[in-house]
C-alpha positions in Angstrom: 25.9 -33.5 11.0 28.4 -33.7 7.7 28.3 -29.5 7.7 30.1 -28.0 10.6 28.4 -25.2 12.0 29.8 -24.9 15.4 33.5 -24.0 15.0 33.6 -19.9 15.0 35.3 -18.0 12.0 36.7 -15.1 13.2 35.5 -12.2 10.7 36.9 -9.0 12.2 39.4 -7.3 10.5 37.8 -8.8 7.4 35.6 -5.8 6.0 32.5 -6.8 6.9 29.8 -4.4 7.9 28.4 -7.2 10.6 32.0 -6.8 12.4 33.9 -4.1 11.3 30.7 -1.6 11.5 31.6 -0.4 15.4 34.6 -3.4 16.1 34.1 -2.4 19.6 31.2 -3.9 20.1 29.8 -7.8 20.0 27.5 -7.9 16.6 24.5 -9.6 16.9 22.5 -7.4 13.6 23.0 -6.8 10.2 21.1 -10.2 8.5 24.2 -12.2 7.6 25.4 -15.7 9.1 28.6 -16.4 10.6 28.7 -19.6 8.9 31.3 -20.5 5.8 28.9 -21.0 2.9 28.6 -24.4 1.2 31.3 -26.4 -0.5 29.4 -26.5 -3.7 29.8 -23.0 -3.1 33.0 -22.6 -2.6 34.3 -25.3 -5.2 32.0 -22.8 -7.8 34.1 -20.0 -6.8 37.3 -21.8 -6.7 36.8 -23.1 -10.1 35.9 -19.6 -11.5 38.6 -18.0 -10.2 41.0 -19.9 -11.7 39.8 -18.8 -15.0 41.8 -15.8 -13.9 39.4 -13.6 -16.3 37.2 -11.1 -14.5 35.6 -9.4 -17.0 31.9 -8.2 -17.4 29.5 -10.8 -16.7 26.1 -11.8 -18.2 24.2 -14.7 -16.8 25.2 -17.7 -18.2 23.0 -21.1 -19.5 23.5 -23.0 -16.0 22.4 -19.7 -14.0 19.6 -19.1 -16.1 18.6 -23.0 -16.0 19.5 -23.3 -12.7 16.9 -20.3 -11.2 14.4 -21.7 -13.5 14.7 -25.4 -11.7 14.6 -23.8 -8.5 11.4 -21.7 -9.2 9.9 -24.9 -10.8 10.8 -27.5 -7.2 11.0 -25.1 -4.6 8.0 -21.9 -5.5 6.3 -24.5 -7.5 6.4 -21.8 -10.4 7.1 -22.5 -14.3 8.4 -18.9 -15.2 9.7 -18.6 -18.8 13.1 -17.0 -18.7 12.0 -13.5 -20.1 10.2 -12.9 -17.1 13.6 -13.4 -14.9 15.4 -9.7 -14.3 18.5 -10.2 -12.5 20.0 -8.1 -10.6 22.2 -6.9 -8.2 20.3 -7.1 -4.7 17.1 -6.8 -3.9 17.3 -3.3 -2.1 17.8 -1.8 -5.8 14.9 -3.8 -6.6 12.8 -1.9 -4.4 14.1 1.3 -5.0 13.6 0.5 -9.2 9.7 -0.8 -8.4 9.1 2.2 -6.2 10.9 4.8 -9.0 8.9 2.9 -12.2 5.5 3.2 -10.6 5.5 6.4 -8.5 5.6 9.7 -9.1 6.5 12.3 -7.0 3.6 13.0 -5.0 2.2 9.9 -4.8 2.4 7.0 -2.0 3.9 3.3 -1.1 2.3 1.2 1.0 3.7 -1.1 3.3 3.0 -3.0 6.8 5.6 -2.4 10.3 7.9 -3.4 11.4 9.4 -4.3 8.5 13.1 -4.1 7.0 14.0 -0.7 6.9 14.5 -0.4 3.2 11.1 -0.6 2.7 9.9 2.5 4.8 13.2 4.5 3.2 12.7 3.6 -0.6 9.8 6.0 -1.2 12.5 8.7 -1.3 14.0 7.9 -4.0 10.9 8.6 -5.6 10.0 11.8 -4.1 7.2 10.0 -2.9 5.1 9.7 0.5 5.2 6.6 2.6 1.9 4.8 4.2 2.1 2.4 6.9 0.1 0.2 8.8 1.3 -1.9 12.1 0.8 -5.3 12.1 -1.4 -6.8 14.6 -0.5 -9.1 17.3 -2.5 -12.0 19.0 -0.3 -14.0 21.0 3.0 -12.7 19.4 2.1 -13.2 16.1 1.6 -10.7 13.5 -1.0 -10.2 11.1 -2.5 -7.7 8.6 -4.9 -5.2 9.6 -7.4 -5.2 6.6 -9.5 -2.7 8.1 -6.7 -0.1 8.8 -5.4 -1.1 4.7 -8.7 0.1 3.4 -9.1 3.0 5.7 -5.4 4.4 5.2 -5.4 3.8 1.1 -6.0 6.5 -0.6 -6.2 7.2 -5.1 -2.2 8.5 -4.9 -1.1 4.8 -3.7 0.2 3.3 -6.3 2.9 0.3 -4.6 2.6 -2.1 -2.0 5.6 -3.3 -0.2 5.4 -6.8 1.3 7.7 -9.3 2.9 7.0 -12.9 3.1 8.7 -14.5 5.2 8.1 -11.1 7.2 11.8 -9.7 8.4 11.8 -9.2 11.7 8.3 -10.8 12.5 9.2 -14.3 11.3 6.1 -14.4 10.1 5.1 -16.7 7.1 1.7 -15.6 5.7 -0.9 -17.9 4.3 -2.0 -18.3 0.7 -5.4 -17.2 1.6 -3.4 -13.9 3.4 -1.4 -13.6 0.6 -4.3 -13.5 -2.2 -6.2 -11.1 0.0 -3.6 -9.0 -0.5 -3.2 -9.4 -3.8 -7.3 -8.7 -4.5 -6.8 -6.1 -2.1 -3.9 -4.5 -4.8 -6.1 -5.5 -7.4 -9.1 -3.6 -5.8 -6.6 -0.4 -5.2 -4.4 -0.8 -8.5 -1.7 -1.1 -6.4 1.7 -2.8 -7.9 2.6 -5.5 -5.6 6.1 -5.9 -4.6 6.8 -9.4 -2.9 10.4 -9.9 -1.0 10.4 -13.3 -0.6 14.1 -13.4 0.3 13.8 -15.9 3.5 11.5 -18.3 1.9 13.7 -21.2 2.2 14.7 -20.0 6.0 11.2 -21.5 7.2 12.2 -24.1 10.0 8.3 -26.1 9.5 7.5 -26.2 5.6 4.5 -28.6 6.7 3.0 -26.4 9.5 4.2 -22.6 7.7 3.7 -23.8 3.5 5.2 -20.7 2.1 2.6 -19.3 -0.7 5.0 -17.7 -3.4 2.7 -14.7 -5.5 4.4 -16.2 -8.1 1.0 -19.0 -7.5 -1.5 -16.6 -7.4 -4.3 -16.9 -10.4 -3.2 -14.7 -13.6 -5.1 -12.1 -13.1 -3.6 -11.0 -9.6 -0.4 -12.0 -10.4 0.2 -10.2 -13.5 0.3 -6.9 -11.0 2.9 -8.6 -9.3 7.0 -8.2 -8.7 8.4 -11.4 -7.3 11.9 -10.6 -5.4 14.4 -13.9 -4.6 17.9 -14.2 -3.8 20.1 -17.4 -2.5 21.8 -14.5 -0.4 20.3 -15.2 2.7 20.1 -18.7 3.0 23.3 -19.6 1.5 25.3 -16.8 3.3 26.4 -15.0 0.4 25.1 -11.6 0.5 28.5 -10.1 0.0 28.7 -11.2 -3.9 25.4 -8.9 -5.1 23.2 -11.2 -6.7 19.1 -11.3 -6.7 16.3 -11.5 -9.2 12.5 -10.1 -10.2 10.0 -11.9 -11.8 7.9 -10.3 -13.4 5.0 -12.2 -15.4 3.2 -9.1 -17.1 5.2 -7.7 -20.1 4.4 -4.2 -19.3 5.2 -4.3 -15.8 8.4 -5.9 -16.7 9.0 -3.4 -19.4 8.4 -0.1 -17.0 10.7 -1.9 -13.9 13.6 -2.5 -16.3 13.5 1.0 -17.8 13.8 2.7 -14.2 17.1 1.2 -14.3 18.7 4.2 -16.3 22.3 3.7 -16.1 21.8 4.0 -11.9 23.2 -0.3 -11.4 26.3 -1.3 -11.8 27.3 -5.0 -13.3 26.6 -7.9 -11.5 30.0 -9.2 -10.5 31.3 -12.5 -12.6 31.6 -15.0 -9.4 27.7 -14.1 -8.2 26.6 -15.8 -11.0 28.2 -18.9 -10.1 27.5 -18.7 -6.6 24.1 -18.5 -7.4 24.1 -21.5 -9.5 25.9 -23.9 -7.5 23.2 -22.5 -4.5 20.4 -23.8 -6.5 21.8 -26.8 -7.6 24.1 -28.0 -4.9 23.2 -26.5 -2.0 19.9 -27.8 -0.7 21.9 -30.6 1.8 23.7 -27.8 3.1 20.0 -26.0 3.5 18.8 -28.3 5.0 21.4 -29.2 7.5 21.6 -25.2 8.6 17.7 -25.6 9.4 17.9 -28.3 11.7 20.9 -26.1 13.7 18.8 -22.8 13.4 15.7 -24.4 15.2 17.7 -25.6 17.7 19.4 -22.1 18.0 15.6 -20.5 18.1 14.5 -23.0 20.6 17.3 -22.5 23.2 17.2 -18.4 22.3 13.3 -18.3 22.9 13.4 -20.6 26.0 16.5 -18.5 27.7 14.6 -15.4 27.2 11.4 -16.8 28.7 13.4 -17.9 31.7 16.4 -15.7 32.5 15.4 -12.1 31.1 12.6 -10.3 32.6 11.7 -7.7 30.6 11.7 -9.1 27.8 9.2 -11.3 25.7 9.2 -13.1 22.6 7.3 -15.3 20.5 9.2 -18.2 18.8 9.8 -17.0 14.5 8.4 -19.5 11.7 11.1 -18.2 9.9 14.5 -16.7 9.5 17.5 -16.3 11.6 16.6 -13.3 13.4 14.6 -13.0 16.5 12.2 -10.2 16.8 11.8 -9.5 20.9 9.4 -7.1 22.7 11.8 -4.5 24.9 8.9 -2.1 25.8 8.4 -3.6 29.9 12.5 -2.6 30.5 11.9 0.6 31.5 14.5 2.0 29.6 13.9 4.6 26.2 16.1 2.5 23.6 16.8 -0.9 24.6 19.2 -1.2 21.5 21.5 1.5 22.9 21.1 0.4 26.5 22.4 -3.0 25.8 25.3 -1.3 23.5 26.3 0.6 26.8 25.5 -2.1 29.8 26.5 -5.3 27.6 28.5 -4.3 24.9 26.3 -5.9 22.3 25.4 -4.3 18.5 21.7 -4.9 18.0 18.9 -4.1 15.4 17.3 -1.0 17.1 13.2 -1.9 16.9 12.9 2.0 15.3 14.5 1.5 12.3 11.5 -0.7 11.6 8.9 1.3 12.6 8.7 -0.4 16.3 10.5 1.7 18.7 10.7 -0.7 21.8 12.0 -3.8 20.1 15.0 -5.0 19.4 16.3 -8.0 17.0 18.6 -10.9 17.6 20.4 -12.5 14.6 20.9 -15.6 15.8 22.7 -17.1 12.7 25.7 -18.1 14.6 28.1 -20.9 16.5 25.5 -21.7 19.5 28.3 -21.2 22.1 28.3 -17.9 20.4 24.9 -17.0 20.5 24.8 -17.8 24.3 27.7 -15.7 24.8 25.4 -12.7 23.4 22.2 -13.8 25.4 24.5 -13.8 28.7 25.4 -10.5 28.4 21.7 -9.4 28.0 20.5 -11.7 31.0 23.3 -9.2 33.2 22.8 -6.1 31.7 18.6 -6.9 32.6 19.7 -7.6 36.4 21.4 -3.8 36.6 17.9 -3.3 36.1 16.3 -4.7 38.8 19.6 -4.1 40.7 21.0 -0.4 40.4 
């Protein structure tokens, strides 16, 4: 491999919520990498801090040329620039679609487990939240169209959906997502598409990712697109995302619920982003090959070595999403925090109490580290 993604970076001490959050413990959550982002990156950064001028930022012609590109090869999109709104992360983003199209009273919709933002958002709002659990057939999830239409009702207004799912792995198919879509159409139900892990999919040929930015006009123009290099490139920390938004008025009432709530979008994202797009797709591809190996060795050591637990290999992201419920124990998170000295993602915070999930974005040794610790925390199990 020419990127080197198996020498450890030490990151405590350095501010970050992955590390810093509870220092005492050995982080395995938040959805960040423990990898140093690309040099195209990095030589972006270097290059604009040497400017030595840091003051407000607007996106420039190579950000603005570069997302465009990138929607155009990778989403298979051509999206004029006026329907790009950038922005400062994508949890705003949901919060802004949520306060633009409901009132308080009314409902978002969404499908568990799922990222937590999206079952907290609908506060901001003064909203009500509606969910409906994904189904399971051997491990996988899928969307329960007959609980959708049953649980629907005239005050939904906003669907939340995630695709790549976080923490299913789950990458839905177009005929799922244009169900969906008819299904918001049928409703009038403003569809809200995080597609943040799209280019975290470790078989493009077996698990095509279907962008809503394909769908046919008239389903699409209900739709908010949400993208971000964050994720893949590892650089969450510098606030940058985006909305597309093809229907003028839709674009017109998300941009208004804005106010004067966001702040700027710091000078060096913009750059970041840029050289992400059009630099960084060796790096990106290079990290996938490590990943899969990572998910193959995490899924096969759980099989074997921790009874108890059971999981179904991702399509997608770094972060393993594993079944907890046959422990025996009330909150698997906190009993691995106590017995193995591990910081999880607690399964409840996404609507699945019993689960837990693994970021597995990390050295290998590392990761194995982590998954030894669980293997002898599950034999005090069997072993009191």
């Amino acid at each position: 491999m020419k990127f080197d993604f198996d020498t450890p970076i030490s990151r405590r001490g350095s501010g970050c919520i992955k590390y810093d959050r509870k220092p005492e413990l050995d982080p395995f959550w938040v959805a960040d990498m423990d990898f140093a982002s690309a040099p195209p990156i990095m030589d972006a950064l270097r290059r604009r801090v040497e400017h030595a001028v840091f003051g407000y930022a607007q996106p420039h012609a190579g950000l603005n040329e570069a997302v465009i590109d990138y929607l155009r090869y990778r989403r298979g999109a051509e999206v004029p620039l006026e329907q790009i709104v950038h922005l400062g992360g994508l949890v705003p983003a949901l919060s802004l679609a949520v306060r633009a199209f409901c009132k308080p009273g009314e409902a978002v919709m969404t499908c568990t487990p799922v990222y937590p933002p999206f079952i907290a958002t609908h506060h901001d709002a003064d909203a009500s939240l509606l969910t409906v659990d994904h189904l399971l057939a051997d491990g996988r999830g899928f969307i329960d169209w007959d609980r959708l239409e049953t649980k629907v009702t005239p005050q939904t207004k906003v669907f939340l959906f995630c695709n790549p799912q976080n923490p299913l792995g789950r990458v839905f198919s177009e005929r799922e997502v244009t169900l969906l879509a008819e299904f918001c159409e049928k409703h009038d139900l403003i569809l809200v598409a995080d597609e943040i892990h799209c280019d975290l999919i470790f078989n493009e040929t077996e698990y095509p990712h279907f962008s809503v930015l394909n769908l046919p006009e008239n389903l699409a123009k209900r739709c908010i697109t949400l993208l971000s290099p964050s994720k893949t490139w590892n650089i969450a920390g510098l606030g940058y995302a985006y909305a597309v938004i093809p229907d003028e008025s839709v674009r017109r009432r998300f941009t208004a619920a804005r106010g004067h709530t966001l702040s700027e979008i710091n000078a060096l994202a913009y750059y970041a982003a840029e050289a992400a797009y059009r630099e960084g797709e060796p790096w990106r591809e290079e990290l996938m090959e490590y990943l899969t190996i990572n998910r193959d060795t995490l899924v096969e050591f759980i099989k074997t070595q921790c009874p108890g637990l059971s999981i179904r290999e991702g399509e997608a992201t770094y972060l393993a999403w594993i079944d907890a419920r046959e422990m025996g124990v009330e909150n698997p998170a906190r009993y691995f925090e106590k017995n193995a000295g591990l910081f999880l993602s607690d399964g409840a915070y996404f609507g699945w109490p019993g689960w837990i999930r693994f970021n597995f974005g990390c050295p290998r040794a590392r990761m194995l580290e982590g998954l030894e610790k669980m293997q002898i925390a599950l034999s005090k199990i069997a072993t009191p």
